[in-house]
Backbone as a ProteinNet text record, in pm:
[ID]
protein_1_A
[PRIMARY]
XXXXXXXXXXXXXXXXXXXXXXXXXXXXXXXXXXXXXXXXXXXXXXXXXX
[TERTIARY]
-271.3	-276.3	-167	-74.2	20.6	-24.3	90.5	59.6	58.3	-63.7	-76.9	-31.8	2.8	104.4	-85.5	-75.6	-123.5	-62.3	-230.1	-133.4	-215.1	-148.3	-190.4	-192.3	-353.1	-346.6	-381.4	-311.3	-378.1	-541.1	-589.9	-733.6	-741.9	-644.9	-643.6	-586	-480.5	-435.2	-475.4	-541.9	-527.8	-401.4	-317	-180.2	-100.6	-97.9	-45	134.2	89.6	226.4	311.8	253.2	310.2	260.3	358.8	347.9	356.1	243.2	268.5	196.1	213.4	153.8	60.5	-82.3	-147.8	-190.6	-231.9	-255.7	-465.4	-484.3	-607	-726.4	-709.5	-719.7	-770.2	-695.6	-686	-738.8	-694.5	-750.9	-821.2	-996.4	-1069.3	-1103.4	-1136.9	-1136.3	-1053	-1070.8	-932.3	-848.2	-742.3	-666.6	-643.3	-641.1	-645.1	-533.1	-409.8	-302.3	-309.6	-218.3	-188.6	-82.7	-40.9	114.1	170.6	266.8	363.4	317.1	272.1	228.7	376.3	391.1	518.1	448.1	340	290.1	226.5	150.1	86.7	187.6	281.2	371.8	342.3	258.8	205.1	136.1	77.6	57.9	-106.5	-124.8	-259.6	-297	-467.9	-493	-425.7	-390.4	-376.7	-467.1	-558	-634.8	-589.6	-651.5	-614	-694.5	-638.3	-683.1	-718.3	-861	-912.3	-844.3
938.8	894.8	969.1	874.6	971.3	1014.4	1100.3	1160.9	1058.4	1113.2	1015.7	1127.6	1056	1136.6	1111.2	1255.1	1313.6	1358.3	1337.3	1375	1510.9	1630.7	1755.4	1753.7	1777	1811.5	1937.7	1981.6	2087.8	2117.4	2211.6	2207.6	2290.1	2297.8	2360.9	2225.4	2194.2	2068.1	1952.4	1944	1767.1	1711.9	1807.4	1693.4	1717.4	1596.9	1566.8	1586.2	1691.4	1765.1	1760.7	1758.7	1783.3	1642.2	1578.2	1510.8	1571.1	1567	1588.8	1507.1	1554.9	1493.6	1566.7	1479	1553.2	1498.7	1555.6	1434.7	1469	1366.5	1346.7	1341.2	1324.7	1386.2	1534.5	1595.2	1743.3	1797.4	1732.3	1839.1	1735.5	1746.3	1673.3	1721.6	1839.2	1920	1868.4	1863.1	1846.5	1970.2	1994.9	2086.3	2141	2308.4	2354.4	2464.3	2481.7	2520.6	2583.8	2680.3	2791.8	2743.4	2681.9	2608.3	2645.4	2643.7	2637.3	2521.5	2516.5	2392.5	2411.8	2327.9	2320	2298.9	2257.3	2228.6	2382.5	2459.5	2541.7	2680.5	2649	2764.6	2850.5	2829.2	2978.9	2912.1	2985.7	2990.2	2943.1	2789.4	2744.5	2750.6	2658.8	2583.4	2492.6	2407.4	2255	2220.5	2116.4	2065.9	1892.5	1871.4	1692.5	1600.8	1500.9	1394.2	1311.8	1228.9	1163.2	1064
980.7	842.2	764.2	706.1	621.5	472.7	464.6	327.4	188.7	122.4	-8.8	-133.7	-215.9	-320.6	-439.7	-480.8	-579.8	-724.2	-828	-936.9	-998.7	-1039.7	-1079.3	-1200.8	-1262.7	-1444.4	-1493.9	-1570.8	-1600.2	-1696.9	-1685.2	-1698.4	-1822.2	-1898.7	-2046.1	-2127.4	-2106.4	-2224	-2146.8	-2041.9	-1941	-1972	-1955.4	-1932.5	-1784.4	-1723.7	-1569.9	-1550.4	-1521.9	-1455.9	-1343.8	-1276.9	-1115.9	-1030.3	-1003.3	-875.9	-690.1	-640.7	-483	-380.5	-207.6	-144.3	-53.8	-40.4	74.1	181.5	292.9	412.6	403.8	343.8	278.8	435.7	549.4	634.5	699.6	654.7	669.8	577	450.4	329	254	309.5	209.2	48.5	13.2	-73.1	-180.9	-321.9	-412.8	-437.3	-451.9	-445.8	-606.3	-590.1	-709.6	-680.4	-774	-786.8	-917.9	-899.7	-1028.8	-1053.4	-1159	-1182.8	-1314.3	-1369.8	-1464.1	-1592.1	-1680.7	-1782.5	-1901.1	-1895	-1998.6	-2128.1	-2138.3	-2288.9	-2326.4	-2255.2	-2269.8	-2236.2	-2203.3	-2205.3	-2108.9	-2044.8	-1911.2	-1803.1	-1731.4	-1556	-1593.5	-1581	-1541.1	-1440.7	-1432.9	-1311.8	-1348	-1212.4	-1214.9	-1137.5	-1152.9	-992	-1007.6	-878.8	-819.7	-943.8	-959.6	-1050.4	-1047	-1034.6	-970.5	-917.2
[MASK]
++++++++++++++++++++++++++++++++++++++++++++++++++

């Protein structure tokens, strides 16, 4: 099964930041990332979006 492209929001402003991919397969879990928010100026969560 190939990789399906995901979308990352952040969990302070809900605004969708980051596009990536996961092999949905392997990683059933939604994925939660410490990322960069350009609106919020600093180091959030981001997690997967429904």
């Amino acid at each position: 099964m190939p990789a399906t492209g995901i979308t990352l929001r952040c969990e302070e402003c809900k605004m969708e930041n980051y596009i990536t991919k996961k092999n949905k397969k392997n990683t059933v879990e939604k994925i939660d990332l410490k990322k960069h928010c350009h609106r919020c100026n600093k180091h959030t969560s981001h997690k997967e979006k429904k």
